[in-house]
Structure formats: structure tokens, C-alpha cells
Biopython code that builds the backbone (N, CA, C, O; Angstrom):
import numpy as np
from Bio.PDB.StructureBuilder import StructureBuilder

atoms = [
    (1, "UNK", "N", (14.850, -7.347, 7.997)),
    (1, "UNK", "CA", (15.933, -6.524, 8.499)),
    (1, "UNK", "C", (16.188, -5.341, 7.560)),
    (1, "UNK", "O", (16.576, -4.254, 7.989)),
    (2, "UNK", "N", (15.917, -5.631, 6.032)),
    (2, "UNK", "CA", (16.362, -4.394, 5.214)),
    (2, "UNK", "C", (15.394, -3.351, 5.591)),
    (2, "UNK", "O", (14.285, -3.562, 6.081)),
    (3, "UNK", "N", (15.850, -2.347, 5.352)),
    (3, "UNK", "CA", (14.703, -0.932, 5.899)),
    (3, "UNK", "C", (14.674, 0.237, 4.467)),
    (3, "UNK", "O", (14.141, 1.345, 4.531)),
    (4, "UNK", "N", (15.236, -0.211, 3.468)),
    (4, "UNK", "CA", (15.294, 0.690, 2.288)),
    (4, "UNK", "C", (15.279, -0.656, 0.972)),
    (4, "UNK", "O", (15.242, -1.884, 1.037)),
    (5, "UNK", "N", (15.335, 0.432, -0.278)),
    (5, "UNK", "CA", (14.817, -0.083, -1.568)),
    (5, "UNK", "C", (15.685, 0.573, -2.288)),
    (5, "UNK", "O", (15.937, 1.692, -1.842)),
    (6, "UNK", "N", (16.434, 0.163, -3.599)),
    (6, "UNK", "CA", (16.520, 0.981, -4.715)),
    (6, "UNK", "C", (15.515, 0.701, -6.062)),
    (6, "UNK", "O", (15.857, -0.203, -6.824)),
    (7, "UNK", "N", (14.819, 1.135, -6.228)),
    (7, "UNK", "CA", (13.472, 0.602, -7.018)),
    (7, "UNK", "C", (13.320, 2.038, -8.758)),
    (7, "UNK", "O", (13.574, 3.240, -8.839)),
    (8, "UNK", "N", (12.966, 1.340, -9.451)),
    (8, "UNK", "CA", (12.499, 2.449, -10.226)),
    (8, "UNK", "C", (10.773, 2.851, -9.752)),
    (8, "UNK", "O", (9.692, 2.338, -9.464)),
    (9, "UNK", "N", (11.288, 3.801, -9.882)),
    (9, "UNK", "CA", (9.643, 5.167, -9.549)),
    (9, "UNK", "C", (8.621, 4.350, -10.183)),
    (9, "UNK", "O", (7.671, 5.112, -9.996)),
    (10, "UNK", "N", (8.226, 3.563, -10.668)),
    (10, "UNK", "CA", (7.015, 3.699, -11.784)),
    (10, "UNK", "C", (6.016, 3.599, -11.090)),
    (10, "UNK", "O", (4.997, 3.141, -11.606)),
    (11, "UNK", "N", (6.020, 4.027, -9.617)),
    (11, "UNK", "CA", (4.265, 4.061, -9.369)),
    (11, "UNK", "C", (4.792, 5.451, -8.569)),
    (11, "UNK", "O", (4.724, 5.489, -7.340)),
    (12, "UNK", "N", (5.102, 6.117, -9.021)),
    (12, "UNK", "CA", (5.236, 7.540, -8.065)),
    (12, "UNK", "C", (5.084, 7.688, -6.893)),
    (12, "UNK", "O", (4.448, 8.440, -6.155)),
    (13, "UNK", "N", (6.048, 6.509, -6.766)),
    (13, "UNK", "CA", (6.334, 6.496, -4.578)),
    (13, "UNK", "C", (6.169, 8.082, -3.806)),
    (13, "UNK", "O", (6.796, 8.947, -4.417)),
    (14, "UNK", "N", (5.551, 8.499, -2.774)),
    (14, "UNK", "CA", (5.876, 9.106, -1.799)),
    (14, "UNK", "C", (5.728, 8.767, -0.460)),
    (14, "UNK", "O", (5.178, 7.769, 0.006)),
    (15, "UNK", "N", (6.350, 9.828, 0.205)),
    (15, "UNK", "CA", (6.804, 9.847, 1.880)),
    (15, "UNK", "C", (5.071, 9.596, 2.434)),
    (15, "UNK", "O", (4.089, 10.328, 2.557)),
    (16, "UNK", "N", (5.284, 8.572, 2.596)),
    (16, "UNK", "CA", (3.714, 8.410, 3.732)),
    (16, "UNK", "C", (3.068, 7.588, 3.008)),
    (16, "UNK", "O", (1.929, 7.468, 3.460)),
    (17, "UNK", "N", (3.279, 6.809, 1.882)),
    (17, "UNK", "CA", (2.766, 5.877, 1.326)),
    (17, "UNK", "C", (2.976, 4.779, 1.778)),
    (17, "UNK", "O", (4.106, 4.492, 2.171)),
    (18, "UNK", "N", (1.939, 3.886, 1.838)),
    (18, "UNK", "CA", (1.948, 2.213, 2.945)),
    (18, "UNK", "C", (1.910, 1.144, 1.616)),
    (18, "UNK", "O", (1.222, 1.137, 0.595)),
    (19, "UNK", "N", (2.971, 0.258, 2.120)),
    (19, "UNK", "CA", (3.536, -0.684, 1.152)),
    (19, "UNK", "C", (2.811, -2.318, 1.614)),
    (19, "UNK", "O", (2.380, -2.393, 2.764)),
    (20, "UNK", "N", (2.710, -3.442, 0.805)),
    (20, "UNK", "CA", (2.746, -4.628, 1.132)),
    (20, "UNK", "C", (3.792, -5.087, 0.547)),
    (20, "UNK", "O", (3.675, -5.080, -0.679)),
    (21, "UNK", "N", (5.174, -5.650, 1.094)),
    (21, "UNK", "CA", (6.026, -6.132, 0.406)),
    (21, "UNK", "C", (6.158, -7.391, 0.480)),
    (21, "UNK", "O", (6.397, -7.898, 1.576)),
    (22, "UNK", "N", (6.060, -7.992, -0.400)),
    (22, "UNK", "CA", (6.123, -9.528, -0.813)),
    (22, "UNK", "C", (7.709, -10.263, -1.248)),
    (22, "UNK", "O", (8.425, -9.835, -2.153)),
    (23, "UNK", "N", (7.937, -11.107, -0.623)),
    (23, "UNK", "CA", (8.955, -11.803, -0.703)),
    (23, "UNK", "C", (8.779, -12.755, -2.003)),
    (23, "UNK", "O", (7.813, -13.446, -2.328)),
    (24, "UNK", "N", (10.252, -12.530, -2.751)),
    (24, "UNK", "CA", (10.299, -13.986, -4.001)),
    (24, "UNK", "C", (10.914, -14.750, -3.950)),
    (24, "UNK", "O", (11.986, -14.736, -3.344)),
    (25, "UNK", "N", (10.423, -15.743, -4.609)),
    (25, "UNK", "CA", (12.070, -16.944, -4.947)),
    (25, "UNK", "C", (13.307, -16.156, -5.476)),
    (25, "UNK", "O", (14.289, -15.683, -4.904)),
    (26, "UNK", "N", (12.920, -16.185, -6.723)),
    (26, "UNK", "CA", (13.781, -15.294, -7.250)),
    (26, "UNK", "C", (13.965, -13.962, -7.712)),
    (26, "UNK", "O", (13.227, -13.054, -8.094)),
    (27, "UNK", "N", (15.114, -14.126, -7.564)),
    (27, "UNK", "CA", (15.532, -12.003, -7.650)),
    (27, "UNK", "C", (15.493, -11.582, -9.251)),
    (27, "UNK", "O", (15.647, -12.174, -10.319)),
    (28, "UNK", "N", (15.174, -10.108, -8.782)),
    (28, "UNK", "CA", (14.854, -9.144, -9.661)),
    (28, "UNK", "C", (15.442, -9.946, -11.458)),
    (28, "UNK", "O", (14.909, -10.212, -12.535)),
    (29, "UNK", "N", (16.732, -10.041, -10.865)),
    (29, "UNK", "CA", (17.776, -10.287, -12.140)),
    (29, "UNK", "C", (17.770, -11.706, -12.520)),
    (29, "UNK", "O", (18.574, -11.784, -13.449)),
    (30, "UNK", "N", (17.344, -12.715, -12.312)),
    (30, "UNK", "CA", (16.770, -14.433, -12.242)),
    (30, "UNK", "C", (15.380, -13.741, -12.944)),
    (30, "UNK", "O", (15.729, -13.212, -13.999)),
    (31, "UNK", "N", (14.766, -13.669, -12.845)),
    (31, "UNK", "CA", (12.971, -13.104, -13.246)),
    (31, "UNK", "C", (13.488, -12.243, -14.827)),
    (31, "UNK", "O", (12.727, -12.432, -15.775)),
    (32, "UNK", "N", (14.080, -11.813, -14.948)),
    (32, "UNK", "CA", (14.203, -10.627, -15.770)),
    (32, "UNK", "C", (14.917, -11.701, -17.133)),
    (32, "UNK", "O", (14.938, -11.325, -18.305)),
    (33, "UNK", "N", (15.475, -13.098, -16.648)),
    (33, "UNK", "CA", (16.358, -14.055, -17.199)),
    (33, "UNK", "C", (15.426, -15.240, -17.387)),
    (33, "UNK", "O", (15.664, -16.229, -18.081)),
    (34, "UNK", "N", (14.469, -15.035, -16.762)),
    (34, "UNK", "CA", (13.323, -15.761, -17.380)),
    (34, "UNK", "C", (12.690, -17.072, -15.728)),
    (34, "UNK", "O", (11.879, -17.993, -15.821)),
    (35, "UNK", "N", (13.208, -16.761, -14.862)),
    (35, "UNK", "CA", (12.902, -17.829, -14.433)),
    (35, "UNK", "C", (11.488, -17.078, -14.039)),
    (35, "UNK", "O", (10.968, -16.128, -14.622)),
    (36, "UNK", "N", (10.891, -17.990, -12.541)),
    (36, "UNK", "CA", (9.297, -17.397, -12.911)),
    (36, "UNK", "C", (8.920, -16.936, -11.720)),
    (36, "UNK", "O", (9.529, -17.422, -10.767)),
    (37, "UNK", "N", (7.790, -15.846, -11.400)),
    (37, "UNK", "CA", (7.161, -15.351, -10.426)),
    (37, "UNK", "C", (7.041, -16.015, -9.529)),
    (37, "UNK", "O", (5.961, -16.564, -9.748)),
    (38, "UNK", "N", (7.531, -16.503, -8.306)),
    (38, "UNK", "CA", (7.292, -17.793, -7.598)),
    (38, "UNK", "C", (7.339, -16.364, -5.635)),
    (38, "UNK", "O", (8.312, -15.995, -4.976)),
    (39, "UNK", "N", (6.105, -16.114, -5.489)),
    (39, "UNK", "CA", (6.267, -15.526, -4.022)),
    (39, "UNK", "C", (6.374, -16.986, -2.747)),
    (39, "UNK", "O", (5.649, -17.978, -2.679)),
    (40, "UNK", "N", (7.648, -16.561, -1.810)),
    (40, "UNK", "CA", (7.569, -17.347, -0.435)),
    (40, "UNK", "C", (6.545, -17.254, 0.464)),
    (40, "UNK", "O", (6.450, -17.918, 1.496)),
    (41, "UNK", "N", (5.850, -16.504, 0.105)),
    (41, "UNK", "CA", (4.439, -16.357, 1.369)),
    (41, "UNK", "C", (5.061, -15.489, 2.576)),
    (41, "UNK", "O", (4.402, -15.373, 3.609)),
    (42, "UNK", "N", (6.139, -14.968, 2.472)),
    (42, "UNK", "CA", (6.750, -14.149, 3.581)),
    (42, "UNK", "C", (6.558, -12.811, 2.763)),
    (42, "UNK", "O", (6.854, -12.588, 1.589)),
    (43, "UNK", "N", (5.695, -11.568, 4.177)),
    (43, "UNK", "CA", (5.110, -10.535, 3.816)),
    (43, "UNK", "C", (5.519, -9.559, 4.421)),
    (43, "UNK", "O", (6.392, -10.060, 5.128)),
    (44, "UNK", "N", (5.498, -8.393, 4.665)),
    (44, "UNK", "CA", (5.582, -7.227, 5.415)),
    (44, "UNK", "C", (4.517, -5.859, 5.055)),
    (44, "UNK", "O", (4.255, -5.646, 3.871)),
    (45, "UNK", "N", (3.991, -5.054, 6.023)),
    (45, "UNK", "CA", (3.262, -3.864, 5.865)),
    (45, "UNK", "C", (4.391, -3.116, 6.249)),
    (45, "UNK", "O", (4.825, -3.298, 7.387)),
    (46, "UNK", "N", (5.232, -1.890, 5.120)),
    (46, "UNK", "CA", (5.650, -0.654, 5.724)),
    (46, "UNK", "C", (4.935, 0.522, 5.267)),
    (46, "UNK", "O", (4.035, 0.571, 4.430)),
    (47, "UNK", "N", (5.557, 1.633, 6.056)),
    (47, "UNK", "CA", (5.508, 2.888, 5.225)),
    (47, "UNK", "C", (6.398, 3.331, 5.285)),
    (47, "UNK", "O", (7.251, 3.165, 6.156)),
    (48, "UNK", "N", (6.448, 4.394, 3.856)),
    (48, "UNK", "CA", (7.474, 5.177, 3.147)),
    (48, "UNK", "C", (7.921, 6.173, 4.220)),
    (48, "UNK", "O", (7.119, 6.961, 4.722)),
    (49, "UNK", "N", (9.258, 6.125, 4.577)),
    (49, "UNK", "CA", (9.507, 7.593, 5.463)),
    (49, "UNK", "C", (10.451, 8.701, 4.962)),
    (49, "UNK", "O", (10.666, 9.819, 5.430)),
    (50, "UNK", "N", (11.082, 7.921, 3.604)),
    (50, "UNK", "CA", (12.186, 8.961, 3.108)),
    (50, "UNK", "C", (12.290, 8.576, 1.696)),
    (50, "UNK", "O", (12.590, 7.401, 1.482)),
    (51, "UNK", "N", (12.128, 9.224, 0.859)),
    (51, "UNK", "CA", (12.521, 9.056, -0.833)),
    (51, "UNK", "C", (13.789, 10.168, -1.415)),
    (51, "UNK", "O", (13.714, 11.388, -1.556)),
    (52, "UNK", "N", (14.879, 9.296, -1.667)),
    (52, "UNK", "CA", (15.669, 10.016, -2.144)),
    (52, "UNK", "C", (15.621, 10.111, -3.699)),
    (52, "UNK", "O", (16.623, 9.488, -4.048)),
    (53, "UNK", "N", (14.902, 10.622, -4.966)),
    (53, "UNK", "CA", (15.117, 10.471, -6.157)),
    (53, "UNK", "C", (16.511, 10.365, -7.148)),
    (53, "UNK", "O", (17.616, 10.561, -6.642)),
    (54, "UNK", "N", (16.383, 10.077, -8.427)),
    (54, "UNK", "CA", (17.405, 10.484, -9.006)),
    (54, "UNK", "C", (16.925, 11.567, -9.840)),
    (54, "UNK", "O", (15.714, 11.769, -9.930)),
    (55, "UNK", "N", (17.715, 12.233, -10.419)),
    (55, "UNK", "CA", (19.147, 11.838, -10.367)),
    (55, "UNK", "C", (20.155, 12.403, -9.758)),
    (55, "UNK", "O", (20.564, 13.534, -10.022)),
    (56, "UNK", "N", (20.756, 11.439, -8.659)),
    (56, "UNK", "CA", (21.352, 11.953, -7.487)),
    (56, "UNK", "C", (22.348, 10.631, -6.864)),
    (56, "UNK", "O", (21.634, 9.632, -6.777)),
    (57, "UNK", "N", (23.464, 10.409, -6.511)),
    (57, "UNK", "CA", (24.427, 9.489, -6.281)),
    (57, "UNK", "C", (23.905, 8.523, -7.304)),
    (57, "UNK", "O", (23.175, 7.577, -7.009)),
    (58, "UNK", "N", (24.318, 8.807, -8.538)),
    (58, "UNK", "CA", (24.681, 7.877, -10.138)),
    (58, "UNK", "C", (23.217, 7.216, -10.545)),
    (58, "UNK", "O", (23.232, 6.440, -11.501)),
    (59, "UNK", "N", (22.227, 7.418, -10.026)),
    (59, "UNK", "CA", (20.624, 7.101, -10.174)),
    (59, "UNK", "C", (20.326, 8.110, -11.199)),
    (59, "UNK", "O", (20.232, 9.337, -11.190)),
    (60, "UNK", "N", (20.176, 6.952, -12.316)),
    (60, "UNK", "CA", (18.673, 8.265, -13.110)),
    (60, "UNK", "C", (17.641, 8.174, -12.678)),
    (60, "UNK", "O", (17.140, 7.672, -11.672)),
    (61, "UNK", "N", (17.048, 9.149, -14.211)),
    (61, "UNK", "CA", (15.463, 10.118, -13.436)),
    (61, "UNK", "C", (14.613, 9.092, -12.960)),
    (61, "UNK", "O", (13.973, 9.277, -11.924)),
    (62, "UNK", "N", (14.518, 7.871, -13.690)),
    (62, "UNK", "CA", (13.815, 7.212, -13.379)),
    (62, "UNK", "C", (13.670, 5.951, -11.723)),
    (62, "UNK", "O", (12.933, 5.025, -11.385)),
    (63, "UNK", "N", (14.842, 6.671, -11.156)),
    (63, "UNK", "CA", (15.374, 5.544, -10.204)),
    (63, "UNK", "C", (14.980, 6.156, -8.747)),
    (63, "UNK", "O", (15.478, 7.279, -8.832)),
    (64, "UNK", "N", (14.602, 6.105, -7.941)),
    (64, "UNK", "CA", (14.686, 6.236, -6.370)),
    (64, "UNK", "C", (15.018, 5.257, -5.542)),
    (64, "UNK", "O", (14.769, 4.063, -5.706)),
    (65, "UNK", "N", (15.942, 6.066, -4.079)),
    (65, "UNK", "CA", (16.174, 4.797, -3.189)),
    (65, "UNK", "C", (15.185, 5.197, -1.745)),
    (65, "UNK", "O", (15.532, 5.964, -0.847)),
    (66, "UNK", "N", (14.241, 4.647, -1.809)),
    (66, "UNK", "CA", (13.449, 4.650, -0.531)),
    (66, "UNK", "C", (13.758, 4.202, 0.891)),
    (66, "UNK", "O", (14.563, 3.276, 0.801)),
    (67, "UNK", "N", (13.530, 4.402, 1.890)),
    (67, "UNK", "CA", (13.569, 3.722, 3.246)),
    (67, "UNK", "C", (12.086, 3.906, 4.090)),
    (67, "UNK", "O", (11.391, 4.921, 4.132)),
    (68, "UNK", "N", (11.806, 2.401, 4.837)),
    (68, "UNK", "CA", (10.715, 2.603, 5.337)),
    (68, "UNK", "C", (10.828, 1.785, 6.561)),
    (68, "UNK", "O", (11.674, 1.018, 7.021)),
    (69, "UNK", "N", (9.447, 2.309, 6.990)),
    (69, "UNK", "CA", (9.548, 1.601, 8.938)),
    (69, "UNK", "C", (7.866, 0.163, 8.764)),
    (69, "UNK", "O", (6.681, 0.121, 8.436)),
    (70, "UNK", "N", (8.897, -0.641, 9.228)),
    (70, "UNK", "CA", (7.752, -1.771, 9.452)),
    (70, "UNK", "C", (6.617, -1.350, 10.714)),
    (70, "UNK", "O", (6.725, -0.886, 11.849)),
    (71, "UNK", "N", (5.416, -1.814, 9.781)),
    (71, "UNK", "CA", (4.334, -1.375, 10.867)),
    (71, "UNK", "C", (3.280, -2.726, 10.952)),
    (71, "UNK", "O", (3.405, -3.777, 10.322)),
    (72, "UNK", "N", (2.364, -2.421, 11.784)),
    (72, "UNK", "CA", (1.368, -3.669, 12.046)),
    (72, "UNK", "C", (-0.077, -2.870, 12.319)),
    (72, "UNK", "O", (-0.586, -2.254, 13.255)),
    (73, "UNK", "N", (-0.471, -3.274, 10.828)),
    (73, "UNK", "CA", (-1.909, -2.795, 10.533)),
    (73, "UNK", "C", (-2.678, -4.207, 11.286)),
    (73, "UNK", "O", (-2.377, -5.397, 11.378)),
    (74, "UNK", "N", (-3.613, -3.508, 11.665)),
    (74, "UNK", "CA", (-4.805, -4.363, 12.100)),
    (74, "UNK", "C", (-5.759, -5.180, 11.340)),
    (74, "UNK", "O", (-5.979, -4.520, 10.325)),
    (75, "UNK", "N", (-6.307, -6.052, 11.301)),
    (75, "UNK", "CA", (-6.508, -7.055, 9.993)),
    (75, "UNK", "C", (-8.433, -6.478, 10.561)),
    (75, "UNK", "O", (-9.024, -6.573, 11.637)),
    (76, "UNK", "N", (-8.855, -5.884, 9.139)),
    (76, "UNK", "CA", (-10.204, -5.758, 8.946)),
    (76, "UNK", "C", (-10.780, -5.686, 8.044)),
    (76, "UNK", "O", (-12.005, -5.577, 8.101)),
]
sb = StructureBuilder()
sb.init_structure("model")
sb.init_model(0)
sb.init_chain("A")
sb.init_seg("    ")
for serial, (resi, resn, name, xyz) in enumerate(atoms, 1):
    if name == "N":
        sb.init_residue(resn, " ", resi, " ")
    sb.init_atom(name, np.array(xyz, "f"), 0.0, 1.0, " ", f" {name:<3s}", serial, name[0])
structure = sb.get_structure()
């Protein structure tokens, strides 16, 4: 259902870039606290349709909030 991200840049997201997003156990802030990489096996293919950078509504340079549209690539 979510259709956007607030993510830091570090792979130099742009508009038209195709994502695999992988679902976790645990969140960003649990992981960061030590618990462990654990993916649900629940996946999605989007692409990027809008990148808002920072620094812009209280985001630094390093921060963007993305939004993208779920798509269905063909398996080959």
C-alpha cells in the first residue's frame, strides 16, 4: 500500500529507476540496535516516479523522499 520512501540517497536514486523492494522483520531502527537482517520473503518491483531531495521540508543533503508506482516485470 505505501507508494513513497524517506531513504538516504546513497545510491543516487533517480526518476525512472526500477527498484526490488524487500520486506524485513525488523525495522530500520531494531537493525541499527542490533537485532538481525531477517527478510519475510514478501517482495515488490517499482519504479521511481518522483524524487524530492534535501535539503528541503527539514531533510538534509543527504536525505530524499521518493514515491513510486508498483509494476509487474515479466520473469526472464
Amino acid at each position: 500500500m505505501k507508494t513513497w520512501e524517506i531513504r538516504i540517497n546513497d545510491r543516487d536514486f533517480q526518476v525512472g529507476d526500477s527498484l526490488c523492494l524487500l520486506e524485513t522483520h525488523h525495522t530500520g531502527e531494531q537493525m541499527a540496535a542490533g537485532s538481525p537482517l531477517i527478510f519475510t520473503g514478501r517482495m515488490i518491483d517499482v519504479d521511481v516516479v518522483y524524487i524530492l531531495p534535501g535539503p528541503t521540508y527539514g531533510l538534509s543533503d543527504e536525505w530524499v523522499i521518493m514515491s513510486w508506482v508498483e509494476v509487474m516485470r515479466a520473469n526472464g
